[in-house]
DOLUMRO-52159 format. One record per atom (N, C-alpha, C): residue in three letters; x, y, z. Coordinates in steps of 0.02 Angstrom, whole numbers, plus 50000, padded with zeros to 5 digits. Example, Ala and Ser with C-alpha at 12.3 -4.5 7.8 and 13.67 -1.06 7.14 Angstrom:
2
ALA506604971650390/ALA506154977550390/ALA506604983550390/SER506424988850354/SER506844994750357/SER506455000250394/
//
This chain:
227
UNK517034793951054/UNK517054799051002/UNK516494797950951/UNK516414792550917/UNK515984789350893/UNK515184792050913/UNK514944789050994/UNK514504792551009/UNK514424799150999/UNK514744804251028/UNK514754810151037/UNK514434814550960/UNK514954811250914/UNK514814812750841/UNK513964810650806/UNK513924803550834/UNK513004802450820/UNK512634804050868/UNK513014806650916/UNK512394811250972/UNK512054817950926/UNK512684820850896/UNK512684825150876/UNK512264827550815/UNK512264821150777/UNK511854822050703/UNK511284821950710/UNK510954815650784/UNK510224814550788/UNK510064821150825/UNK510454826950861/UNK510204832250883/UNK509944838250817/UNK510414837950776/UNK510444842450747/UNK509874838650699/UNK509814834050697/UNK509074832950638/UNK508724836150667/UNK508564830550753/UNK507884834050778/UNK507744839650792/UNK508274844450775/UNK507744851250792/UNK507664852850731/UNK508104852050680/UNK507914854150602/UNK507074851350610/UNK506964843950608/UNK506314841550604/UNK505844847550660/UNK506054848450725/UNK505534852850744/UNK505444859250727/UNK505954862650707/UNK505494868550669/UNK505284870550620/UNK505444864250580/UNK504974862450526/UNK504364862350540/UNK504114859350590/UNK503454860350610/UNK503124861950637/UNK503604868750675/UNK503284873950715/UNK503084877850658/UNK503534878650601/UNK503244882850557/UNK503674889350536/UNK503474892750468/UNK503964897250470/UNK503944904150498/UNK503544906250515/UNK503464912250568/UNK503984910150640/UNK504074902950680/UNK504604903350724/UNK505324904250690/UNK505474904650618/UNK506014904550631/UNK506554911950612/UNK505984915950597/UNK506134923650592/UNK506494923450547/UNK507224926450533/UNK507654930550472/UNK508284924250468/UNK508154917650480/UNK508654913250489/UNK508244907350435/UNK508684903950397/UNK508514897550364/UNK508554894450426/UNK507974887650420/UNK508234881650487/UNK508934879350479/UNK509384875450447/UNK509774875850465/UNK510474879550506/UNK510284884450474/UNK510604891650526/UNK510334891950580/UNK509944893550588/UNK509624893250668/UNK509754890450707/UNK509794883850669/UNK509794877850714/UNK510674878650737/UNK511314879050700/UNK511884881950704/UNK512064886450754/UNK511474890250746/UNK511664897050806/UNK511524895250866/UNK510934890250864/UNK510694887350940/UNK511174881650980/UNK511384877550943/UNK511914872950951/UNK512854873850975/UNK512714879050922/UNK513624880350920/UNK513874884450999/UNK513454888351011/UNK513624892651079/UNK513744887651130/UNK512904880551145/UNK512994878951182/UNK513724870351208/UNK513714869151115/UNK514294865751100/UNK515094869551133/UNK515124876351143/UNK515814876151144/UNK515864880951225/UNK515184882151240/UNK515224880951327/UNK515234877551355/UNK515184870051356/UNK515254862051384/UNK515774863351404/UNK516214861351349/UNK517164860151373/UNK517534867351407/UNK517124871151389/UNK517444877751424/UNK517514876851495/UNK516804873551538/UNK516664874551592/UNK516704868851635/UNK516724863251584/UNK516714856951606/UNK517464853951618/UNK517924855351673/UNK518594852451656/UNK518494846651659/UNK518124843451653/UNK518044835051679/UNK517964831451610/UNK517794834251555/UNK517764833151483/UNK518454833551439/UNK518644828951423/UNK519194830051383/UNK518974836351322/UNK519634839451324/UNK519524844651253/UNK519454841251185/UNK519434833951175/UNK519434832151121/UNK518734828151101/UNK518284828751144/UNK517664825251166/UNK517254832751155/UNK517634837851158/UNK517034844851160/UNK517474847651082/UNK517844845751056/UNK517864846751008/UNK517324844650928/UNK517384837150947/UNK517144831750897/UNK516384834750891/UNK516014836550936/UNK515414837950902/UNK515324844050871/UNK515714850150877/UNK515914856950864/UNK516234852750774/UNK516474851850757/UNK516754850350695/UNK516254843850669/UNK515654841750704/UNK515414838950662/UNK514994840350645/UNK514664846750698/UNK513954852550659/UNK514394858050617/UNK514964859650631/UNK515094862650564/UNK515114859350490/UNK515444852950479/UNK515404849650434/UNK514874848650418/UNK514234845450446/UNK513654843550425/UNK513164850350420/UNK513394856650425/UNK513174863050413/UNK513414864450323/UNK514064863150335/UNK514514865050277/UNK513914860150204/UNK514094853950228/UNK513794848150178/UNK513184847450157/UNK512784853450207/UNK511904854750178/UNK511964861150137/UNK512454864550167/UNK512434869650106/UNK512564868550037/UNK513144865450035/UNK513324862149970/UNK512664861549944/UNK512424854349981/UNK511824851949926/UNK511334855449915/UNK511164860449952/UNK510704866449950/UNK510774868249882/UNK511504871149883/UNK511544874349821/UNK511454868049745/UNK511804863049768/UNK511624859349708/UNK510954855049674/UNK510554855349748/UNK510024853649728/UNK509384856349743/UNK508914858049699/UNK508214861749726/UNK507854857249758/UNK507694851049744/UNK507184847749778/UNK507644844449881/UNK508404844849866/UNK508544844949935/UNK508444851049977/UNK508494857949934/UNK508494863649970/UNK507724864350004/UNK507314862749955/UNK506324861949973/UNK506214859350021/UNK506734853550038/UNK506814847750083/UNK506794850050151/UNK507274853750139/UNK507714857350206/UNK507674862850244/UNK507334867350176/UNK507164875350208/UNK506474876150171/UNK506214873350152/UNK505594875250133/UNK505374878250073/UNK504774880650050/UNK504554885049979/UNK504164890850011/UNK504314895249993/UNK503994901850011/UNK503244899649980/UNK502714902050022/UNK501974902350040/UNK501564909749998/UNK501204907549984/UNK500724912749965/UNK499904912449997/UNK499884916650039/UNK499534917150101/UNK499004921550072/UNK499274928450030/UNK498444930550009/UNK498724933149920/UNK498014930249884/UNK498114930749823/UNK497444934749798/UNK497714939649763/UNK496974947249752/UNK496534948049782/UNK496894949249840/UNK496424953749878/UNK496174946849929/UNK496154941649911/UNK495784935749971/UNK496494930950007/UNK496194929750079/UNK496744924950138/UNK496384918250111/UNK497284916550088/UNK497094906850093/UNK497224907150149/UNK496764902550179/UNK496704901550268/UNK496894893650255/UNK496854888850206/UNK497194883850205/UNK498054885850232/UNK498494890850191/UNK499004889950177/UNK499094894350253/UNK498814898350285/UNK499224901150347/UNK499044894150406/UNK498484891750403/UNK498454884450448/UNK499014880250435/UNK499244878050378/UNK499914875050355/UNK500554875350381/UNK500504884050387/UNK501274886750429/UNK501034892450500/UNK500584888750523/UNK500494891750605/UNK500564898150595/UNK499914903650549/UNK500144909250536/UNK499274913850548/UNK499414915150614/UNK498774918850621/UNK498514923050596/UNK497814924450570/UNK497604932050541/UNK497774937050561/UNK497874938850631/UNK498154942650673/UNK498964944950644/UNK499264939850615/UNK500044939550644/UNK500094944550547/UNK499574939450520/UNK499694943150464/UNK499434949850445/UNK498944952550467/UNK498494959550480/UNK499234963050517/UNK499704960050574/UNK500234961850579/UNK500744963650540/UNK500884961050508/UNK501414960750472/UNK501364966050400/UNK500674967250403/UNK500494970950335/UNK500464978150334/UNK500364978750417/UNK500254985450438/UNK500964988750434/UNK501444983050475/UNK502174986850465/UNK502604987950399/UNK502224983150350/UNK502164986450278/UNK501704992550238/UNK501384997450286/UNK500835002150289/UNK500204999150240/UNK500114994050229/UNK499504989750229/UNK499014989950239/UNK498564992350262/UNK497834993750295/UNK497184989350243/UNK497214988950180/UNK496694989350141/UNK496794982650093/UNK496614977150135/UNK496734970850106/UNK496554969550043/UNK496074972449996/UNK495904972549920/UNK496444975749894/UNK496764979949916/UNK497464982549885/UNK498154978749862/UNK497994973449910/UNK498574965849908/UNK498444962249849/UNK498884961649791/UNK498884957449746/UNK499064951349764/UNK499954948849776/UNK500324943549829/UNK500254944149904/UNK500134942149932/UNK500864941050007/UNK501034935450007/UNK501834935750013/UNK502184929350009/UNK502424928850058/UNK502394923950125/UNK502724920550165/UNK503224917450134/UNK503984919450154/UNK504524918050127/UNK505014913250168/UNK505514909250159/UNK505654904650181/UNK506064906650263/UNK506184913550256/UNK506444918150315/UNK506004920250372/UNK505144918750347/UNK504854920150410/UNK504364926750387/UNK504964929750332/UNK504524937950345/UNK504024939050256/UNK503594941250280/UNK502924942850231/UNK503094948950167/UNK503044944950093/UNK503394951150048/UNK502764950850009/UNK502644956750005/UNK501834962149989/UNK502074964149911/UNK501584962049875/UNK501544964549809/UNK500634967849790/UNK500884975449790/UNK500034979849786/UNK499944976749729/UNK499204979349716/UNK498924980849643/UNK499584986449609/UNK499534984949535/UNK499964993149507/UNK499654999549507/UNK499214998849505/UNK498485004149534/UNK498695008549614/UNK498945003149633/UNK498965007849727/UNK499935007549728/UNK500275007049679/UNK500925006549712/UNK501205012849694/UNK501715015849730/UNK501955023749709/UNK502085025149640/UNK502115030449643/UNK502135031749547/UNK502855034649566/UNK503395031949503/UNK504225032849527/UNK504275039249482/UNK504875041949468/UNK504925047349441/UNK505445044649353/UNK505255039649339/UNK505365035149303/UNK504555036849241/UNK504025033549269/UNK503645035249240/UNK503185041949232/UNK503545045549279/UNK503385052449267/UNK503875056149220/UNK504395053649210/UNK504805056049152/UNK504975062749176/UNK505155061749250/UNK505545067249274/UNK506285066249270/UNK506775070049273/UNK507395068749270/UNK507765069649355/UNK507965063149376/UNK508285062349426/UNK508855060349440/UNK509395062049479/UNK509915061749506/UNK510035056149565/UNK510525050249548/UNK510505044749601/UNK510725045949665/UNK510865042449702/UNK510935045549790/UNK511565042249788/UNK512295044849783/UNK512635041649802/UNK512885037449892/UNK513015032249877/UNK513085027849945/UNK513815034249969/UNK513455033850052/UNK513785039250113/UNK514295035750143/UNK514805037550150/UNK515535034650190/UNK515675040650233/UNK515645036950298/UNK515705040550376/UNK516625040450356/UNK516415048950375/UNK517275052950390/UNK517485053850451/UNK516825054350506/UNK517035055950574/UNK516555053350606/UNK516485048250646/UNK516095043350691/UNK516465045050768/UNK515935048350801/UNK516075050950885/UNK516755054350900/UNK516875058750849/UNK517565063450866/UNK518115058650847/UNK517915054750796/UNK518685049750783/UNK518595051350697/UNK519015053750664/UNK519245053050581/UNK519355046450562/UNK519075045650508/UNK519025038050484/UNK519495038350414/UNK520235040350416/UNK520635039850347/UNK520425038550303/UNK520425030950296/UNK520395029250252/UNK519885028550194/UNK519285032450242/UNK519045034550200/UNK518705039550183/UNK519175043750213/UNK519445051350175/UNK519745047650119/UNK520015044950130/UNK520715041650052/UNK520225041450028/UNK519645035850029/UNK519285032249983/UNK518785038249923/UNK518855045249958/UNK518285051149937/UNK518875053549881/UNK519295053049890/UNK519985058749855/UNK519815064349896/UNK519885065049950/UNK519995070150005/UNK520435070750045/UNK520675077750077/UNK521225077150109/UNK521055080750191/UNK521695082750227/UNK521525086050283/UNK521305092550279/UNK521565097850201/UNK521135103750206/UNK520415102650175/UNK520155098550147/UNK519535097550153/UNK519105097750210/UNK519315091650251/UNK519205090550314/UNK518965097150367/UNK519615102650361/UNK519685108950396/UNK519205112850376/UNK519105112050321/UNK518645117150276/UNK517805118550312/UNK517765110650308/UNK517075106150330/UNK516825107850406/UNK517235106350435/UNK517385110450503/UNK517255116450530/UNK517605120850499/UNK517455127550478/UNK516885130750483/UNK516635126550411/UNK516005128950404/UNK515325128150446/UNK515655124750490/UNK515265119950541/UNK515295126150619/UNK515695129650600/UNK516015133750669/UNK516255127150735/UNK516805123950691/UNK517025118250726/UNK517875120950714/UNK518225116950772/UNK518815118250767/UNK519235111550755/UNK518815107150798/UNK519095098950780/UNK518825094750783/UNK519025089450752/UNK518535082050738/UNK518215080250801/UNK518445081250856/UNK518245078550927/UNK517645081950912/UNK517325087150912/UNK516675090650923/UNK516215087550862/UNK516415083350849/UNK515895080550785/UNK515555072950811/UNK514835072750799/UNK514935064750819/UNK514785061950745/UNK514665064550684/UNK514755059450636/UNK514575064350567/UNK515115063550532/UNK515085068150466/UNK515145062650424/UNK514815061950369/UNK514815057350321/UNK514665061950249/UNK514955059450189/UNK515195061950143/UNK514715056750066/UNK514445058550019/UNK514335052349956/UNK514605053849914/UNK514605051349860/UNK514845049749795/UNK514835057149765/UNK514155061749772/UNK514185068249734/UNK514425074749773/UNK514855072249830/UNK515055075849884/UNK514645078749937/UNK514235078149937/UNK513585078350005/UNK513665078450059/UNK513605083150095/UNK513895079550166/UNK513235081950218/UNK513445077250288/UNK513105076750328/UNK513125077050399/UNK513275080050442/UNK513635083450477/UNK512925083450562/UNK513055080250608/UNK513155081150674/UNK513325080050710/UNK513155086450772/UNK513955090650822/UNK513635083950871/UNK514275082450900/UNK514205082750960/UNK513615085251033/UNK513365082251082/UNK513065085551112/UNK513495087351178/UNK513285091051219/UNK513765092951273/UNK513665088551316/UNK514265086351353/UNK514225082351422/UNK514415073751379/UNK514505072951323/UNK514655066151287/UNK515195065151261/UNK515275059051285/UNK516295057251280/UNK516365059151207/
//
């Protein structure tokens, strides 16, 4: 048991240690320790599944000791900054007004390419336009324009605008979702009304009506030939 448990810790370092130094572009929308959790835990609790030859208490012990030692980095995560730096890293600043530190993408295995990538799917094109890009401890690239090139809001146009209230699905694939009808203060002649107006007779012919805060709704049918 003993073993099994320090099999377990020197695994879970060493991959923390390796993708630490693959860098943070491998590790996409996951802190390393998570990652490393997600990669581990699946293959931790298919062993004893498949293995009858393993006691269940031998495929347990390492399952409860990457959760614990998951649990006990978070803790200190939270309690300490220089362990969290330790562990998951400091977000990168890759281009600063308008110029690529090519030190700092060599640092974290981050090609010109990957980043000319990443800027575009932020509609990016015009690298003097980039004040920040920050390589963030998640992998993904957060773009700060000049204030010169960023949208003008309707804030400083001193227009008067109306907020978007958040949408709650009433009818998802011909099924009524109660409760939150409840949640709208709406009832079933609402519902009928909606319908109606729809030249609908019943929820089945709907595949998703959703409703917001200033009563909004949003409404499509069904197509023919779909459960």
């Amino acid at each position: 048991m003993a073993v099994a448990f320090a099999r377990t810790v020197i695994l879970y370092a060493l991959i923390i240690i390796g993708i630490r130094l693959m860098g943070k572009k491998q590790v996409g929308e996951l802190e390393p320790t998570e990652l490393v959790f997600a990669m581990l835990i699946s293959d931790l609790a298919a062993v004893p599944m498949q293995d009858f030859g393993i006691p269940l208490l031998f495929g347990m012990v390492p399952i409860i000791a990457l959760l614990s030692i998951t649990m006990i980095l978070s803790v200190l995560s939270l309690k300490s900054i220089r362990f969290r730096n330790l562990i998951c890293g400091r977000p990168s600043v890759v281009m600063e007004h308008g110029s690529i530190l090519q030190d700092e993408l060599s640092k974290n295995r981050f090609t010109v390419d990957e980043l000319l990538e990443e800027l575009r799917l932020q509609g990016v094109t015009d690298l003097s336009t980039v004040k920040y890009a920050i390589l963030e401890n998640s992998g993904r690239l957060s773009v700060m324009l000049y204030a010169n090139q960023q949208p003008v809001t309707p804030a400083q146009m001193q227009l008067p605008v109306e907020d978007e209230g958040l949408p709650l699905i009433i009818i998802s694939g011909g099924r009524v979702l109660r409760e939150n009808l409840k949640q709208r203060n709406l009832d079933q002649k609402w519902l009928q009304k909606q319908l109606a107006e729809h030249n609908q007779t019943s929820p089945s012919e709907v595949f998703l009506l959703t409703v917001d805060e200033s009563g909004s709704t949003y409404y499509v049918p069904k197509e023919l030939g779909c459960p």
